[in-house]
C-alpha positions in Angstrom: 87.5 13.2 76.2 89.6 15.9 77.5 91.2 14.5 80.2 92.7 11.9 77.5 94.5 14.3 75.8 98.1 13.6 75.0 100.0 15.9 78.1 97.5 14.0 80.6 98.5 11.0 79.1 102.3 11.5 79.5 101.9 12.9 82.9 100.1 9.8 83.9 102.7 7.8 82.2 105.5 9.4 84.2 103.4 8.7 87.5 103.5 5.5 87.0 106.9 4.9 86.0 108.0 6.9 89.0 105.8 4.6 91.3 107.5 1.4 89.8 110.7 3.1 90.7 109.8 3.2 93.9 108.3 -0.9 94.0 112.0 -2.0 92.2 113.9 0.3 95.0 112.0 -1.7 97.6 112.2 -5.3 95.4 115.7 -4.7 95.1 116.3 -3.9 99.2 114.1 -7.2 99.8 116.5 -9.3 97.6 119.7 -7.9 99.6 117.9 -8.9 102.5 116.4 -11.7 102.1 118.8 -13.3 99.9 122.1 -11.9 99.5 122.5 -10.4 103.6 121.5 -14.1 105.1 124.0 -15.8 102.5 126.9 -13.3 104.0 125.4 -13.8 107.3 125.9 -10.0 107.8 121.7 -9.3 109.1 122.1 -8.0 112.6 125.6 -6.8 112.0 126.9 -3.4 110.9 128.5 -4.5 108.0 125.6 -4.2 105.7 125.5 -0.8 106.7 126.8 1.0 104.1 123.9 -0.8 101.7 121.3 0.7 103.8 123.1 4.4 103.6 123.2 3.9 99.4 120.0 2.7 99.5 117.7 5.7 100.9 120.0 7.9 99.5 118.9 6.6 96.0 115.5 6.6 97.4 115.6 10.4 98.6 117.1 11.2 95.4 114.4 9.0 93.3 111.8 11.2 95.0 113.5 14.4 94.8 113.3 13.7 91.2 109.9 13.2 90.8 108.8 16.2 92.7 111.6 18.3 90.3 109.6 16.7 87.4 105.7 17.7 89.1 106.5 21.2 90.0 108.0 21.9 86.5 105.3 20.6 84.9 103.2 23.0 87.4 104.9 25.8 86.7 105.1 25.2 83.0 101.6 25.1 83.2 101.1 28.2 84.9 102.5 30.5 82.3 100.8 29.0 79.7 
């Protein structure tokens, strides 16, 4: 019963959000390719780019995030 308590549970909580952050990053990429890049006829052209820059840029910054919010926790725990 423990492992249920209520810091495990948010921790598990914000796992999980941060993994569906990562599944709507990549949802999001697939529309603007799939969708939105063949309407504009720019796949296999440089103008989409720029998109692509934003995009891992928000991804690297998405995880960057997450690990900023694991090792807190880590060393929050530590001192206790």
């Amino acid at each position: 019963m423990d492992r249920y308590k209520k810091g495990t549970i948010k921790k598990l909580y914000f796992f999980f959000l941060w993994l569906l952050g990562f599944v709507v990053l990549f949802a999001f990429d697939l529309f603007m390719e799939l969708i939105v890049f063949e309407w504009l006829q720019w796949n296999g052209t440089t103008k989409n780019d720029w998109f692509f820059m934003l995009w891992w840029i928000c991804v690297f910054l998405w995880l960057l995030y997450g690990l900023y919010r694991f090792f807190k926790e880590i060393k929050l725990k530590s001192k206790r």
